[in-house]
C-alpha angles and dihedrals in degrees: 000000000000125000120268114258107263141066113304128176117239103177142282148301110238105210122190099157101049087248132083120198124203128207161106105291097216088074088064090073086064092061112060092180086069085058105067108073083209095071084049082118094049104047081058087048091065096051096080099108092071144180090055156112109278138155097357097310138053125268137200140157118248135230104263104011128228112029140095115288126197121251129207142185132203126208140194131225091280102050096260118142104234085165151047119178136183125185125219101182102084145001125281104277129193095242081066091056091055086068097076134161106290117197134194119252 
């Protein structure tokens, strides 16, 4: 089945840190100091300079901080993503959670 053309939620971006990084995980493994939970603070640290291209991926803060921020995905007429969104205006709500993925039959 592939998803209906149009914007659909599909979930949230838990944030304990004020920054969310996006990326392709495989370009973590060329960073070791990613690797080591203790240099956790310092890894934050380094991301001052935001928003902004870093390990791979990009990087920003985000409005409020720490939360749960809704995610969405937006898809063309063949089912293809063109778009992925996250809002950093407000809180996941359940009204978001009413969008979800619709696929053709």
């Amino acid at each position: 089945m592939t998803p209906k053309k149009g914007r659909f939620f599909v979930g949230s971006i838990g944030v304990d840190a004020g920054l969310v990084w996006l990326g392709d995980p495989c370009y973590i493994k060329d960073h070791p100091e990613l690797h080591d939970q203790s240099k956790w603070q310092d890894f934050c640290m380094n991301m001052r300079d935001l928003p902004g291209e870093k390990y791979g991926g990009v990087v920003t803060h985000t409005n409020f901080g720490d939360g749960e921020y809704p995610c969405y995905v937006s898809f063309d007429s063949d089912g293809s993503p063109t778009k992925l969104e996250v809002i950093f205006t407000r809180m996941t709500s359940d009204r978001d959670e009413e969008k979800g993925i619709e696929y053709n039959d």
